[in-house]
N, C-alpha and C positions, 0 to 999 in steps of 0.2 A: 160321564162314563170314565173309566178308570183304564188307566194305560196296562194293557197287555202284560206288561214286564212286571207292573206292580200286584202284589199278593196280600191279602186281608187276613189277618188270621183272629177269632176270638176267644179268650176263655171266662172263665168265669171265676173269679173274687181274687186270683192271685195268678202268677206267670208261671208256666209249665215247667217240672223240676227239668237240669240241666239243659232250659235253654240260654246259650250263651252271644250278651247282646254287643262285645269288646267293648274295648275302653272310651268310646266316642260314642253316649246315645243319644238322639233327639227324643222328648218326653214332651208330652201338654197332655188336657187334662179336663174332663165334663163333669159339672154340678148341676147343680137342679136352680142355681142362680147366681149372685155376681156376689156376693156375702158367706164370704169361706166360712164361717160362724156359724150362721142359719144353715147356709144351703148345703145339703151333703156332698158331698164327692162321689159320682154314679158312673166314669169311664176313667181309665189311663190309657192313653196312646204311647207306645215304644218303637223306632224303629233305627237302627243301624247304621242307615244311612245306603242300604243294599237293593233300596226298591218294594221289599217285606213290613207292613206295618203289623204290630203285636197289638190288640186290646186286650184290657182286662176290666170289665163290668163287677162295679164292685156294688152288692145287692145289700139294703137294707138291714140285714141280720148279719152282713158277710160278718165271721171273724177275722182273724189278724191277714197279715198278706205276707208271710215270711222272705219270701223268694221275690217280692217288689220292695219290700222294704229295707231286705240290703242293698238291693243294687242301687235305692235313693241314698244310703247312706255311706256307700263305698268310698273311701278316697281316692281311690285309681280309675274310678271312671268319673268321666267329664259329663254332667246333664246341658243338652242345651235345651233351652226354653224361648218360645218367645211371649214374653212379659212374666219371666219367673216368678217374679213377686206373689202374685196369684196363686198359680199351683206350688211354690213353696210352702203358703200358706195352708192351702188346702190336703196336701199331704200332711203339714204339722198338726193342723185339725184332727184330721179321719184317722191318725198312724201313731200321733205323737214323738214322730220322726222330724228330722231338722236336715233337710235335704240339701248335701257338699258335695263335690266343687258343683259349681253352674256355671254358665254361659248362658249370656242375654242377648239376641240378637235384637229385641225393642232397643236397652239400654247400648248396646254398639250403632244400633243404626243412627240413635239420638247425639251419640257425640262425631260420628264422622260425616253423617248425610244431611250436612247442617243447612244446605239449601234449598231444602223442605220441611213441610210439618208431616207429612208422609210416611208414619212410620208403621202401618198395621203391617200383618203378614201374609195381606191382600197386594196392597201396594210392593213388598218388597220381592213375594215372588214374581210378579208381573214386570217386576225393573231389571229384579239381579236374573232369576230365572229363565224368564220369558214364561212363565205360565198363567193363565188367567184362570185364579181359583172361587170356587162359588163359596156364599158364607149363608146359604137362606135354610140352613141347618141350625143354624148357632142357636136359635131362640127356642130349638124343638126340646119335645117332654126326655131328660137325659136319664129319666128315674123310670121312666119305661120298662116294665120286664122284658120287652123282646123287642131290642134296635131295629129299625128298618135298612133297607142296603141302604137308602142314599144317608142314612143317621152314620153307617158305619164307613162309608167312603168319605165323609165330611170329617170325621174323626178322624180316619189315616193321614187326611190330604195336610194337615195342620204338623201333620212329624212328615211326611216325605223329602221335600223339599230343606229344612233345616241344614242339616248338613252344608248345603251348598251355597246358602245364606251366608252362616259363618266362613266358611272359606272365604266367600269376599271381600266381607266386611273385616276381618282378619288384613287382607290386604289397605284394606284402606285405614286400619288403625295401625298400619308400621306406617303408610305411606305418612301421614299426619303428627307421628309422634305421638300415638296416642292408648299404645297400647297398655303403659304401666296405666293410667290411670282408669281404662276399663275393667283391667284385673284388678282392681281396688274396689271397684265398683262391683262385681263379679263378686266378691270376696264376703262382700258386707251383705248382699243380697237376702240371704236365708236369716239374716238377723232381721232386718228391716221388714222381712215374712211374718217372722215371728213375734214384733213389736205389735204386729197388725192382729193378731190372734188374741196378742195379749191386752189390749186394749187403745193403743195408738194407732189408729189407720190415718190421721188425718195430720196430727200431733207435730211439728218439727219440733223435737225434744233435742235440739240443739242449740234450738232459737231462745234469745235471753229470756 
């Protein structure tokens, strides 16, 4: 059941003209599988950080998403993601778009919460949060014409909490000394997306 204070909103292939989401949004992202390549891109999740989650069910035939696709590609707003690589990838796919700046909160949790292997967004809202979130959506039909609520509360629940993640984890990467090298990592992310699109998912093309 979804908290009182939070609000579901959905539309359909693209984000309702002048809604405005400020310069800080949490973003994640449903496909029809784990192969940004194959599987298409069938949800985006947005929310604020206000309580408000936005979907936009992007259908089979959808055309362009003009009003989603700048705000992926704005410079002045911050996408947080957790495990951006994915939905990087999968907007580069569906959009042709190369989605800047981000924030990782997988990739922050990995360099400061180093005394665990613990990094889903299961584990970190139940740590940083205190919330205990359900994940027995994730495998559901995401190509579905018409979500069910608990399809559509499983999708909010993955951007609600974001926000308060990074604030943490934020603290624990000044505590550590570790912030320049996260925003390095942050920086390269949409590339390392795009390597994956283009034919290196696996590849260290750095390695001799």
């Amino acid at each position: 059941m979804t908290d009182p204070r939070q609000k579901i909103h959905l539309y359909q292939d693209d984000l309702p003209e002048g809604l405005d989401l400020g310069d800080l949004v949490a973003i994640d992202s449903e496909t029809m599988g784990l192969n940004p390549v194959r599987d298409r891109l069938c949800l985006v999740q947005l929310s604020s950080g206000d309580g408000e989650a936005h979907l936009v069910q992007i259908r089979p035939d959808a055309a362009d998403a003009p009003r989603l696709t700048a705000l992926l590609e704005n410079p002045d707003i911050l996408k947080i993601f957790h495990f951006a690589r994915f939905d990087v990838a999968a907007f580069f796919q569906a959009f042709d778009v190369l989605t800047a700046p981000v924030y990782c909160t997988k990739v922050a949790s990995k360099l400061v919460r180093t005394m665990t292997d613990r990094h889903g967004l299961k584990d970190l809202c139940k740590e940083i949060v205190g919330v205990d979130i359900s994940k027995q959506q994730q495998s559901s039909d995401w190509g579905a014409a018409k979500l069910t609520e608990d399809q559509k509360l499983y999708a909010a629940t993955d951007v609600f909490y974001l926000h308060q993640i990074k604030a943490h984890l934020d603290g624990l990467l000044e505590r550590e000394h570790r912030l320049e090298l996260a925003q390095a990592c942050f920086d390269f992310l949409p590339y390392r997306a795009a390597l994956d699109i283009f034919g290196w998912p696996d590849e260290d093309i750095l390695a001799h």
